[in-house]
C-alpha positions as CSV (number, residue, x, y, z in Angstrom):
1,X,30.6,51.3,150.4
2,X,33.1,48.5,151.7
3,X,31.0,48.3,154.6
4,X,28.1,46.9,152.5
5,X,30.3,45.0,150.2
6,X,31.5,42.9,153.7
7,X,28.3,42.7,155.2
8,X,27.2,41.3,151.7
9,X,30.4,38.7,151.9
10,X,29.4,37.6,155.5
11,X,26.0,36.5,154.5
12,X,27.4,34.9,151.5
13,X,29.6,33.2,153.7
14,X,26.9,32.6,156.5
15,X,24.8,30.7,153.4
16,X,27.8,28.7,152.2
17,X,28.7,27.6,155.8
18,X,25.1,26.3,156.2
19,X,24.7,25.0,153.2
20,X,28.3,23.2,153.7
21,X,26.6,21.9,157.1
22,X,23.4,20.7,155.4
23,X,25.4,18.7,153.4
24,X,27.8,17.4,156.0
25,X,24.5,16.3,157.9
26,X,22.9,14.6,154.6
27,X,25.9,12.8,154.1
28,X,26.8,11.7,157.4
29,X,22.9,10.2,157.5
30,X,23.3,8.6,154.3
31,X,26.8,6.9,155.4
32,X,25.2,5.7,158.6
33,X,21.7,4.6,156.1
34,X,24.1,2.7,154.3
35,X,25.9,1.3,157.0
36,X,22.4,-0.2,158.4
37,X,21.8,-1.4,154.9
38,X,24.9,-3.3,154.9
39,X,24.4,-4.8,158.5
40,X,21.0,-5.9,157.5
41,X,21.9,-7.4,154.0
42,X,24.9,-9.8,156.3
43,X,22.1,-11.0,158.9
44,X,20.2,-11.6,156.1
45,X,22.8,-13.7,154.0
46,X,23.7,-15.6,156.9
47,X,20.0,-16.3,157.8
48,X,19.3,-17.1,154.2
49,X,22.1,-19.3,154.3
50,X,21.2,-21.4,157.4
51,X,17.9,-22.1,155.8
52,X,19.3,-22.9,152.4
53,X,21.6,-25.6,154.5
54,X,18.7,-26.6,156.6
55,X,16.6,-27.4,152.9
56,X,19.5,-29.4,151.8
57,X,19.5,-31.5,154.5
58,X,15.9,-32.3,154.5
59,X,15.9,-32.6,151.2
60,X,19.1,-35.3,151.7
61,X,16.7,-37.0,154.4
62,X,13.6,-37.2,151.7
63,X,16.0,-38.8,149.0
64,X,17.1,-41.6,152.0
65,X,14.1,-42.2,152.5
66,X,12.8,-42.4,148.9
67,X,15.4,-44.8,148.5
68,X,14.0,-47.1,151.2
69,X,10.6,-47.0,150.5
70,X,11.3,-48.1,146.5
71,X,13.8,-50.4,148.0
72,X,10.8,-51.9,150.6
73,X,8.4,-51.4,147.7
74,X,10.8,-53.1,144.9
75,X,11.3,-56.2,147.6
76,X,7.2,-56.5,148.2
77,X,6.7,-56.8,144.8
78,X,8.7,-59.5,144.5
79,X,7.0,-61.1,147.4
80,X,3.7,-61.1,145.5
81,X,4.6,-63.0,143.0
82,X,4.8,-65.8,146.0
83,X,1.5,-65.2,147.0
84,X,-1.6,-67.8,145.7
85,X,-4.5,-65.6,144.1
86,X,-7.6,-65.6,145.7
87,X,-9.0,-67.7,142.4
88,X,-6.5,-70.5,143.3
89,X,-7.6,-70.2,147.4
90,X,-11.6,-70.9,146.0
91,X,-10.5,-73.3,144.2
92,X,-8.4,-74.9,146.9
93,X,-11.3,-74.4,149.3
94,X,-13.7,-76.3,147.1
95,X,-11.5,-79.2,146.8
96,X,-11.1,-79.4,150.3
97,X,-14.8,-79.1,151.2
98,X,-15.5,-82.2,148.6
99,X,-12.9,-84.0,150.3
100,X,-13.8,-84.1,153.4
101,X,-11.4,-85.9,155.4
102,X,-12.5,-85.2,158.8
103,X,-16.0,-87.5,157.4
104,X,-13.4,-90.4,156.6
105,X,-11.6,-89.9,160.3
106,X,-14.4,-90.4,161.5
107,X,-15.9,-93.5,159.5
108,X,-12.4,-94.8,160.0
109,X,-12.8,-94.6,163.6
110,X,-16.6,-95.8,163.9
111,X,-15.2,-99.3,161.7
112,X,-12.5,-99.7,164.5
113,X,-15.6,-99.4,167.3
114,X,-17.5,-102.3,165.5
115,X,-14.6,-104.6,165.3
């Protein structure tokens, strides 16, 4: 009877020692899962973070050169004010055409000829 009772205990034993083993294994995966995890999640931090710095620099570059163009476009409008409108150019062009004074150089200079 002990003889059954201790081959009973040795396969008790063999199913705990496997079972430890399974375990051991599962964790030992896990710990090295996790480990890849926590490599991956530093790469990408440090990638994430090298493009969050490269946004902010564009994005400092696009405010320059916001600044610029309202500063160009602020100084044209200014200059337009300057600028004769086309309405006073017509009318400038039709006083000028009445005028003439190319006819009077001339009429000037043909007098001159007769004397």
């Amino acid at each position: 009877m002990v003889e059954e009772q201790g081959g009973y205990g040795g396969q008790v034993s063999f199913e705990t020692n496997t079972r430890i083993r399974d375990l051991e294994e599962r964790h030992r995966m896990l710990r090295d899962r996790l480990l890849l995890i926590g490599q991956n999640l530093v790469e990408i931090k440090e990638k994430t973070s090298e493009n969050i710095l490269e946004i902010k620099k564009d994005i400092e570059m696009i405010k320059r050169n916001m600044e610029r163009l309202i500063s160009f476009l602020e100084t044209a409008s200014a200059e337009f004010s300057k600028f004769a409108r086309k309405e006073d150019l017509e009318i400038l062009s039709k006083q000028a055409k009445m005028f003439q004074p190319l006819d009077f150089s001339r009429k000037k200079g043909l007098k001159k000829l007769k004397n």
